[in-house]
ChimeraX commands (.cxc) that place a marker at each C-alpha (Angstrom):
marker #1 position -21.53,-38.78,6.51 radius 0.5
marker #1 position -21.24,-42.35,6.14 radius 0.5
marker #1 position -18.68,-44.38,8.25 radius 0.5
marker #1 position -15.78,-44.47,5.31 radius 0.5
marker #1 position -16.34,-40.47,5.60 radius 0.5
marker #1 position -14.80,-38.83,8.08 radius 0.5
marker #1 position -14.29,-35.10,8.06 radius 0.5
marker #1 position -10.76,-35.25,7.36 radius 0.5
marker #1 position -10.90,-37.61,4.22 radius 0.5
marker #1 position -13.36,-35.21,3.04 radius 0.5
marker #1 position -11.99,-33.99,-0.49 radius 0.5
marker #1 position -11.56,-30.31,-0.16 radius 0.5
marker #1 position -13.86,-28.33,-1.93 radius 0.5
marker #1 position -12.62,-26.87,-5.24 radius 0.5
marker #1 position -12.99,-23.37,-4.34 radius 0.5
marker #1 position -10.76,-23.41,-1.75 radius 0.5
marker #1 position -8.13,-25.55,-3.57 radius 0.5
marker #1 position -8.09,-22.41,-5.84 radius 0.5
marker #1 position -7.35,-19.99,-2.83 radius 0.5
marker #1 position -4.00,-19.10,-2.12 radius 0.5
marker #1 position -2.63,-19.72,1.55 radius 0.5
marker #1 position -3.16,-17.10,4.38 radius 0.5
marker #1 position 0.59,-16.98,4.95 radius 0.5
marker #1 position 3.24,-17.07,2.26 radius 0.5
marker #1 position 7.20,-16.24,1.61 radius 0.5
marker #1 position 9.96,-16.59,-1.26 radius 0.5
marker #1 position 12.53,-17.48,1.00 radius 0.5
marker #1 position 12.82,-21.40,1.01 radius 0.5
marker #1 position 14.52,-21.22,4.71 radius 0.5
marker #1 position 11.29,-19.64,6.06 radius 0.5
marker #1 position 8.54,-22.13,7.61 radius 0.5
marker #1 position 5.60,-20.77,4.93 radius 0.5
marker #1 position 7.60,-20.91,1.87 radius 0.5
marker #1 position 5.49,-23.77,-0.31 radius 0.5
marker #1 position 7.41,-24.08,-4.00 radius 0.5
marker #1 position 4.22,-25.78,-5.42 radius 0.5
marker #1 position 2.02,-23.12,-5.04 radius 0.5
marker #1 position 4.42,-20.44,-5.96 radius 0.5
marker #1 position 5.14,-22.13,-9.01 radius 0.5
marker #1 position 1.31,-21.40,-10.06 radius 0.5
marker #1 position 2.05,-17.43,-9.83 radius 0.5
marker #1 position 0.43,-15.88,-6.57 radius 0.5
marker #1 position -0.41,-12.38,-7.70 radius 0.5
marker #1 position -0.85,-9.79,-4.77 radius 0.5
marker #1 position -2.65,-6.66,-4.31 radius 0.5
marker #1 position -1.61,-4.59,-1.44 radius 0.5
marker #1 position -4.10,-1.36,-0.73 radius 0.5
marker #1 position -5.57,-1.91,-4.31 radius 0.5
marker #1 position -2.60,-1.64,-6.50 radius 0.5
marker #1 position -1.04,-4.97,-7.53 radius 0.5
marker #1 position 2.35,-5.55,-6.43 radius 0.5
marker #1 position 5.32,-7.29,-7.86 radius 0.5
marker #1 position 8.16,-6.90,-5.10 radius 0.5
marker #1 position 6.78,-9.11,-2.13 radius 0.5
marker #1 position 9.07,-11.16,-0.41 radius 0.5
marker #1 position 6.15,-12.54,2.42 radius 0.5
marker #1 position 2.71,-11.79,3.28 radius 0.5
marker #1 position -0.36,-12.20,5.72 radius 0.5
marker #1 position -3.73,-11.85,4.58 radius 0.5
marker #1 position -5.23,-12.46,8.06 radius 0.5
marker #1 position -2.80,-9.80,10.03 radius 0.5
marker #1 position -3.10,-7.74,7.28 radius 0.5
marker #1 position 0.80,-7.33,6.02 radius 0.5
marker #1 position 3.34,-7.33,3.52 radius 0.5
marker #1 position 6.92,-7.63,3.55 radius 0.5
marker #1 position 9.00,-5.71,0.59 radius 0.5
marker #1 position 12.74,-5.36,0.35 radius 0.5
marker #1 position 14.08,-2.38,2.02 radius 0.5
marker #1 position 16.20,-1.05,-1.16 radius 0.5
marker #1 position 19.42,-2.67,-2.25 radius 0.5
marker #1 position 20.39,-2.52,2.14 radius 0.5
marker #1 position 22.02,-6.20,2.92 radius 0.5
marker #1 position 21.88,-8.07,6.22 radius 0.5
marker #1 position 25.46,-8.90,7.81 radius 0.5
marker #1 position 24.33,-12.43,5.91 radius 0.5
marker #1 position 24.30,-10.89,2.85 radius 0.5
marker #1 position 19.85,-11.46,2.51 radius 0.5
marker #1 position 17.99,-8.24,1.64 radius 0.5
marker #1 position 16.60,-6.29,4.31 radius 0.5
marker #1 position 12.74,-5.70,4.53 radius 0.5
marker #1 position 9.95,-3.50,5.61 radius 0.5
marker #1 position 6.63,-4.82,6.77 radius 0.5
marker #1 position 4.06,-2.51,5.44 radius 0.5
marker #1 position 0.43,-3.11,7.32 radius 0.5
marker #1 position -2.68,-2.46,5.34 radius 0.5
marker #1 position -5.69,-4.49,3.13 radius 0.5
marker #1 position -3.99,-7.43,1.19 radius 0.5
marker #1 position -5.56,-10.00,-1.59 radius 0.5
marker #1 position -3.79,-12.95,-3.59 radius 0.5
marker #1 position -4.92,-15.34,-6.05 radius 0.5
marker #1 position -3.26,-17.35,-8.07 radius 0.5
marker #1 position -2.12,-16.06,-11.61 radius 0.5
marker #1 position -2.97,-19.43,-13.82 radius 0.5
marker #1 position -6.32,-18.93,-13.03 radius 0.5
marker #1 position -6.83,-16.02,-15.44 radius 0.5
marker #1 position -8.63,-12.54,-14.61 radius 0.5
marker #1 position -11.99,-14.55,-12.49 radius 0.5
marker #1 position -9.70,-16.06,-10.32 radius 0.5
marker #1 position -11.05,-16.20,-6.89 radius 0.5
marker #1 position -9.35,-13.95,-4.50 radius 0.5
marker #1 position -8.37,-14.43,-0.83 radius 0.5
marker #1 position -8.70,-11.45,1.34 radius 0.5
marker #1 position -9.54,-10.42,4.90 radius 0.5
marker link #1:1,2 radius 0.2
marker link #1:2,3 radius 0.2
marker link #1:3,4 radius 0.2
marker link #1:4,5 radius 0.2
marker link #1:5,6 radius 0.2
marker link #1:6,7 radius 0.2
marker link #1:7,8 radius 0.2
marker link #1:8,9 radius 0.2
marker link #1:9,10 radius 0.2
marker link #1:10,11 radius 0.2
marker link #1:11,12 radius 0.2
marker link #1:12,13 radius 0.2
marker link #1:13,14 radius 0.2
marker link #1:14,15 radius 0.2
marker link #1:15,16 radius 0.2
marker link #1:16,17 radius 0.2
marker link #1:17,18 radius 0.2
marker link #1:18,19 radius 0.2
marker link #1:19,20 radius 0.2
marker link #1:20,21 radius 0.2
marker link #1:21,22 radius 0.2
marker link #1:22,23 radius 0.2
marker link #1:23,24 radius 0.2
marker link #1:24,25 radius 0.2
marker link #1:25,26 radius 0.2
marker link #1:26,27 radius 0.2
marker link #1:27,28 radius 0.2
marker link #1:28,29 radius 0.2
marker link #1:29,30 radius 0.2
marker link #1:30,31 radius 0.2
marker link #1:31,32 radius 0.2
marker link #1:32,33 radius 0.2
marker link #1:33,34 radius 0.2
marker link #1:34,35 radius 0.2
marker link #1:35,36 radius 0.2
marker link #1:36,37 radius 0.2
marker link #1:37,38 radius 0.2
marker link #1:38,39 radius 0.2
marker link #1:39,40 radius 0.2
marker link #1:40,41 radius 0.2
marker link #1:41,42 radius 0.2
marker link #1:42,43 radius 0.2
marker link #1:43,44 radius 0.2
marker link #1:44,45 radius 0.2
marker link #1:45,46 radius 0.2
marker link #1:46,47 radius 0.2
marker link #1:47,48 radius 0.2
marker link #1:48,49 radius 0.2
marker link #1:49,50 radius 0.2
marker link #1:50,51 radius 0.2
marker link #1:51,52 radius 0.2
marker link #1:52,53 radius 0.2
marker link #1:53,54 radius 0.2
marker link #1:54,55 radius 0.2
marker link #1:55,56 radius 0.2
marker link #1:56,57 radius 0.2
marker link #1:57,58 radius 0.2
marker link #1:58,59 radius 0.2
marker link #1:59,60 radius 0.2
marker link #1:60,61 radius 0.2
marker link #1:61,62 radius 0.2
marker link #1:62,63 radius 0.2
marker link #1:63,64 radius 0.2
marker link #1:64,65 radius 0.2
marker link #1:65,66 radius 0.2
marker link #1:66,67 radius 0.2
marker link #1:67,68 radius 0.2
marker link #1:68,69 radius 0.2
marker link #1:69,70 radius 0.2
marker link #1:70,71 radius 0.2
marker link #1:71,72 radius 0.2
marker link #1:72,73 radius 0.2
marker link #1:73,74 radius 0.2
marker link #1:74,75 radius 0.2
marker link #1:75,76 radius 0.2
marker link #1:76,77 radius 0.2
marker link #1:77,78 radius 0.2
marker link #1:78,79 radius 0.2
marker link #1:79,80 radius 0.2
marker link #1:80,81 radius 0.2
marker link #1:81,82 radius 0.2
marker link #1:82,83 radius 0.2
marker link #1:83,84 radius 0.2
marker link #1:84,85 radius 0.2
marker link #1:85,86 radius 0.2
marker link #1:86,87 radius 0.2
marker link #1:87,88 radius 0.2
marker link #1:88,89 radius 0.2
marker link #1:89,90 radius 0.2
marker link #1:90,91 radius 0.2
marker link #1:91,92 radius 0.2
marker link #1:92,93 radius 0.2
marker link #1:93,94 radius 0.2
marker link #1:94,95 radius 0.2
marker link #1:95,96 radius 0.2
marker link #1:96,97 radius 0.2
marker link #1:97,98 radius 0.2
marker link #1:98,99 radius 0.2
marker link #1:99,100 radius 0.2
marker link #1:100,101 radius 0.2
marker link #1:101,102 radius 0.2
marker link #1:102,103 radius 0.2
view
């Protein structure tokens, strides 16, 4: 690398531009909610079926959180379940060769 270089003004690669986060939520109070990238459609598959009712996810841990039927908090937010099992994402503008980010 030369000395205007330095590993963090390295442009990212493009393939992992493309790659949605590890961690993501809907819920714009929660510290990994990012409106930019959910704008571009994040699609999820949770134990091979794709899934339209996540409210938060972890590829790493391996987790997804769904609402827990129409049950309220004493806030008046839905309630959720954390399910545990395999979970991918990609991002939906990408069309069908998207690359996917999994465990």
């Amino acid at each position: 690398m030369s000395e205007e270089q330095t590993p963090e003004t390295t442009p990212a690669t493009p393939a992992a531009a493309d790659v949605p986060p590890d961690h993501l939520a809907i819920d714009p109070r929660s510290p990994h909610f990012d409106g930019e990238k959910l704008q571009r459609g994040v699609g999820i598959r949770f134990k091979g079926r794709e899934r339209r009712d996540i409210e938060e996810y972890c590829i790493s841990e391996g987790w997804v959180r769904v609402q827990a039927g129409k049950a309220m908090d004493r806030k008046g937010r839905p309630l959720t379940i954390k399910l545990k099992g395999e979970v991918e994402a990609w991002y939906e503008d990408l069309g069908e060769n998207a690359p996917l980010a999994k465990a």
